[in-house]
N, C-alpha and C positions, 0 to 999 in steps of 0.2 A: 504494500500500500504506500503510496508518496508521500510523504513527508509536510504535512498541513504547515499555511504559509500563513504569519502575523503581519503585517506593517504597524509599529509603534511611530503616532505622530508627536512627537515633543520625547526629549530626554530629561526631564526632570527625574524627582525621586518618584511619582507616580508610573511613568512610563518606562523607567529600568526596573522601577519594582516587577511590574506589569513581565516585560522581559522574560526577566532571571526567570520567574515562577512560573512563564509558559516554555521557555528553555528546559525544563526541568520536565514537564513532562510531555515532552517528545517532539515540540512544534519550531519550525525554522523561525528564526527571528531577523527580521530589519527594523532600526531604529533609525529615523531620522527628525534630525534636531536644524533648525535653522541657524543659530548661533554657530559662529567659524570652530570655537574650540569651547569643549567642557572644563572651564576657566572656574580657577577658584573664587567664585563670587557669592555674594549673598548672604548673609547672617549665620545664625544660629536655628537650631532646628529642636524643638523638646517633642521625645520620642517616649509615648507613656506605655506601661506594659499592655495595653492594647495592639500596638504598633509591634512591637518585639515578639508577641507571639508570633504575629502574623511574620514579620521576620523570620522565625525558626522554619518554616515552610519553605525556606531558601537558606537555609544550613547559616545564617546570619545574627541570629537572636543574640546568642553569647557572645560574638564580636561588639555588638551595641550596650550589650548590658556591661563588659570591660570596659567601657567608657563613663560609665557613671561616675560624676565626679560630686556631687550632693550628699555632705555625709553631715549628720547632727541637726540644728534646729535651722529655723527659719520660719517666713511668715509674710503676715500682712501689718506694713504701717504707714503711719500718717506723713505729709511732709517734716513734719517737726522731730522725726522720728520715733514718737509714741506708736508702742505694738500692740495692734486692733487685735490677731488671734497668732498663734504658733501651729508651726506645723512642724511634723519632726520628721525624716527621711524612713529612718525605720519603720514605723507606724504606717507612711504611705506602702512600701514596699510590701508590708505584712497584709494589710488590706486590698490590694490590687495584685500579689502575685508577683511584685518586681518594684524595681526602683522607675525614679524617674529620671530621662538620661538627657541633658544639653549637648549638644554636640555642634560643631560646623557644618552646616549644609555639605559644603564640598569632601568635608570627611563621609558622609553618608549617601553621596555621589560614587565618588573612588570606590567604597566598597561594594555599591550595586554593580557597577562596572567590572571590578573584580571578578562576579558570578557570571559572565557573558565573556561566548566563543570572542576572540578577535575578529574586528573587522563586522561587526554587528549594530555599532552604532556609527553612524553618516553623518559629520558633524558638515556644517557649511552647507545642507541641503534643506530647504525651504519646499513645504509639502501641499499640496492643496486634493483635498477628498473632492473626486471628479464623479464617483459613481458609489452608492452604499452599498450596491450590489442588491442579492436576494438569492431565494433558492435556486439554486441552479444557475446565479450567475455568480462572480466570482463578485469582490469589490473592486475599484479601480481610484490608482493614486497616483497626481501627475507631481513630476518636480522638472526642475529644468533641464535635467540629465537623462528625462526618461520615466516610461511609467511603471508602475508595478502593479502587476496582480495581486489580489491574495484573499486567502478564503477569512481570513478575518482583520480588519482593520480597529488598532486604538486610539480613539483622540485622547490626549494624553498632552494638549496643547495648554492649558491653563485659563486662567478667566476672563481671556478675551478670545476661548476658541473659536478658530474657525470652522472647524469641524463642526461645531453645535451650532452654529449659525445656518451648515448646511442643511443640518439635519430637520432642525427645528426653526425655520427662519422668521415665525412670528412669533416667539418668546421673547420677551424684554429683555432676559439677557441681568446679571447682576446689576443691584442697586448700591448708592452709596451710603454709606453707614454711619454718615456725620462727622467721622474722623478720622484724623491722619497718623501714620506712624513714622518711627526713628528707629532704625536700629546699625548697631555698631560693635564689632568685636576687636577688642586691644589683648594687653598684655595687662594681667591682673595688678592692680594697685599695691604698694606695700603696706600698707597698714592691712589685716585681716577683716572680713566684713561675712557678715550671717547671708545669706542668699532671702534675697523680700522682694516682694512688690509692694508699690509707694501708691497708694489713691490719695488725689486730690481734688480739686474743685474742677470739672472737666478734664481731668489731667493724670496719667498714671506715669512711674515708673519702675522698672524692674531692671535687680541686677544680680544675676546670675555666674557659676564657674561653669567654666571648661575644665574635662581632663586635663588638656595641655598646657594647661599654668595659665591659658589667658581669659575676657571674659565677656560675657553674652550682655551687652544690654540693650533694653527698648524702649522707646519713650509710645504715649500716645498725648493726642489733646484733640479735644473738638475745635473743628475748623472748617472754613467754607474747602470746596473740592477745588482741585486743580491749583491751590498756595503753594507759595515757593517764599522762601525767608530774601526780605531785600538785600542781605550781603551772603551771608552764608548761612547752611544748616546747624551746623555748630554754634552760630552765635544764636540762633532761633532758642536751640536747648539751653544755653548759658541764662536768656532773658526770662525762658519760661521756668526753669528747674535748678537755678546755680546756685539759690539762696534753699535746696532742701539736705534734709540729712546726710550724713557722711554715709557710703562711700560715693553720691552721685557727685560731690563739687570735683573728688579725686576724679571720679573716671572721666567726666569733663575735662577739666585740665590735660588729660593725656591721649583726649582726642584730637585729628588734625582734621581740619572739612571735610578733605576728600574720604576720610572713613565715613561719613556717614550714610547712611541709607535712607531715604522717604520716600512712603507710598501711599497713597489715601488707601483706605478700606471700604470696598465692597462687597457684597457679599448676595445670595439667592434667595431672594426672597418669597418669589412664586418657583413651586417645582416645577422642571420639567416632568412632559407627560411619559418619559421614560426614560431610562441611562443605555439605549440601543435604540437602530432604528438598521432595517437591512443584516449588513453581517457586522455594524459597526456599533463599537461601544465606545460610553466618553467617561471617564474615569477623572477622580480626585478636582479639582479647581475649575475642569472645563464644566463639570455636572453639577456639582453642590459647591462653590464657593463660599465661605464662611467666615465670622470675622476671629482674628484669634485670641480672644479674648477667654477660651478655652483649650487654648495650644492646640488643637487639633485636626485643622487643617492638612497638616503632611501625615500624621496617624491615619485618617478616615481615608485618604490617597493610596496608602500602606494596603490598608484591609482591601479595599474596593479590586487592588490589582490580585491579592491572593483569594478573595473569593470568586474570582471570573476566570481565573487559571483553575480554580476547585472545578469549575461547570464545566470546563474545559475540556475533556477528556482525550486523552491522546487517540489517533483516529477519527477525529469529529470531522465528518467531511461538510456537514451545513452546522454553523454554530446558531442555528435559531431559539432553540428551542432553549440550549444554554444562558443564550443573553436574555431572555425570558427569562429564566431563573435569576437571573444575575439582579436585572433590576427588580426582582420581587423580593432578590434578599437585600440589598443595599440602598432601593429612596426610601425605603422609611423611615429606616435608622440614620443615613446620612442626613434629612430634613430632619430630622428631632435634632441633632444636634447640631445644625446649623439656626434652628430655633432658641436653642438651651446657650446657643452663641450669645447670639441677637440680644437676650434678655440679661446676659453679663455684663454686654456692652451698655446697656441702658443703666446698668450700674454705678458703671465707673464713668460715666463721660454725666452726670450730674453736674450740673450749673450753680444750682442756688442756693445759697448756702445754708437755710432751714435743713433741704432736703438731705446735702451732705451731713449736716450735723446728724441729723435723725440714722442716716443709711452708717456711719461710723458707731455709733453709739450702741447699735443693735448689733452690728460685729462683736464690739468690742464684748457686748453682752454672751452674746454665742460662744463668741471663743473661751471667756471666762465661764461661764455656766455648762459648756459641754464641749469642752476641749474637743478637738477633730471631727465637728458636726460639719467642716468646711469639706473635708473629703468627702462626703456621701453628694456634694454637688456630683462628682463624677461617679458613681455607682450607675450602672447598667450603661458606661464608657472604657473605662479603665481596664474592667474585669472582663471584656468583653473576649471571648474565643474564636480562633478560625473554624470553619467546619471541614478544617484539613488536619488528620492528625499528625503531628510536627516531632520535630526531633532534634534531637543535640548536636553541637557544631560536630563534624566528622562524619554524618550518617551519610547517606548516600541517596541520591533521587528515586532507589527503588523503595526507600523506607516511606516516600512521602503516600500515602494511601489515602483513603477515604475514613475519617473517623466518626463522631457521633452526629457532627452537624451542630456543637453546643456553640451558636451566636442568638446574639438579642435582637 
């Protein structure tokens, strides 16, 4: 029997996810990525034991869990640096089944790429979906080099797919979510600092470790769409954030413009009426984009690609009936939690100052009255299962089988 053919459009972590875990059980793989080179760019990535499971399904999981670098307390506080609740790493770990892990994008790049043949991702080629196909026809992808067949196509393009535009061409398409973000990774400060996020009056920040000594952080604030700071992005943070608790003046200080990062936040707010259409499926940011205000964003990307390699089965000569399955396992639970986003975000981007006072005060209460009531926000996320049963780094792609099916 011939060798069932993929086309992956975007190489993000969604789309090499996608990859590796159709690599694995028995499907030819082309990845093509518009960008010249898979360049070390882009922030930081928080990978929660939801994500790592789904990772182990690609002999990956304990690579990502050895990078955990959150060990002891930490939490939620105010700019003045008053601590609304704590949260302690163990306690997370022990309740979701693993730690929580920060990592570099690009480190979590390297190692998807690492589980893919050479010569699988096409970087410098720019992809456009010509045909969704159907039973008994193939799909059809043109680029400038030439087209390609293939019995199933990923949009795997992000939140301005074009893929989902073809698909779906009367969908609105992601909304704006009132605010903007900052993010920047350096070399960790010397003074010692607790891992927190900082809520303020429209205004969060968070500052995180890396394994590698250095450190994750991201600002947000409400803001009209499409701002840009009159000199630079670093002085924008210095005017909004310079005057709160230690370690944000340090990590300021030792940033230089060109590190920073801004992107307004968008997010999905009407579902699409399916994550397939033909033999094509749209995965992670092109389908459900989300605000991150629950990290979750690259996790939900994670699962989406290993439950559609689950449906997958090596041999599928029409994957219909699979991507059927696929989006009846994954909009429902992707839209709740792009829901359970939305309403975090409405949290933290508070204006007025009654409101903040009140939304602090009942933290402060929660966390003092029932220490880690903060964690069950993420119950039926965190804990959440592949319906592939998975295995430890070293196993082999024959171990990867069919298990209980235990997802929410």
């Amino acid at each position: 029997m011939q060798q069932p053919h993929a086309v992956v459009i975007g190489a993000g972590v969604g789309g090499l996810t996608a990859a590796a875990a159709l690599h694995r059980r028995g499907w030819s793989i082309t990845v093509l990525e518009r960008a010249a080179r898979l360049e070390p760019v882009g922030a930081g990535i928080s990978l929660a034991p939801n994500s790592q499971r789904a990772l182990d399904a690609i002999d990956l999981g304990d690579d990502v869990r050895a990078l955990a670098a959150w060990q002891g307390g930490g939490g939620l506080r105010t700019p003045g640096g008053r601590w609304l609740s704590r949260l302690d790493s163990a306690a997370t770990a022990e309740r979701f089944g693993g730690p929580l892990v920060l990592l570099h994008r690009a480190t979590l790049v390297d190692l998807l790429v690492s589980r893919l043949p050479e010569g699988v991702v096409r970087t410098g080629t720019a992809a456009r979906l010509a045909d969704p196909g159907a039973a008994g026809r193939p799909a059809r992808v043109t680029t400038e080099d030439g087209a390609y067949e293939a019995d199933l196509v990923i949009g795997a393009d992000g939140i301005d797919s074009a893929v989902r535009r073809t698909l779906f061409p009367d969908h609105p398409g992601p909304r704006y979510a009132g605010f903007t973000t900052w993010r920047v990774v350096i070399p960790a400060p010397d003074r010692p600092f607790e891992p927190h996020e900082t809520w303020g009056r429209g205004r969060i920040w968070g500052t995180q470790p890396l394994k590698d000594g250095r450190v994750y952080a991201y600002a947000a604030a409400v803001a009209p769409p499409g701002g840009r700071a009159p000199d630079d992005e670093r002085s924008e943070l210095l005017r909004l954030y310079g005057d709160w608790h230690r370690p944000v003046p340090d990590i300021l200080a030792a940033v230089a413009p060109q590190d920073v990062l801004r992107h307004d936040i968008r997010y999905m707010a009407e579902p699409l009426p399916a994550y397939h259409r033909g033999r094509v499926a749209l995965l992670g940011d092109a389908a459900h984009a989300m605000a991150p205000t629950m990290g979750q964003g690259g996790n939900q990307a994670i699962e989406d690609a290993v439950v559609l390699a689950h449906h997958l089965a090596p041999g599928t000569a029409d994957p219909s009936a699979a991507l059927g399955a696929y989006t009846r396992d994954r909009l429902p639970r992707t839209m709740d939690v792009v829901r359970r986003s939305a309403r975090t975000a409405r949290m933290i981007t508070l204006t007025g100052a009654p409101a903040v006072a009140l939304r602090d005060a009942a933290m402060a209460a929660v966390g003092r009255l029932v220490p880690g009531l903060a964690l069950r926000a993420f119950d039926g996320i965190a804990d959440w299962r592949p319906p592939t049963r998975t295995y430890p780094s070293g196993g082999t792609a024959e171990g990867m089988t069919e298990g209980t099916g235990e997802n929410t």
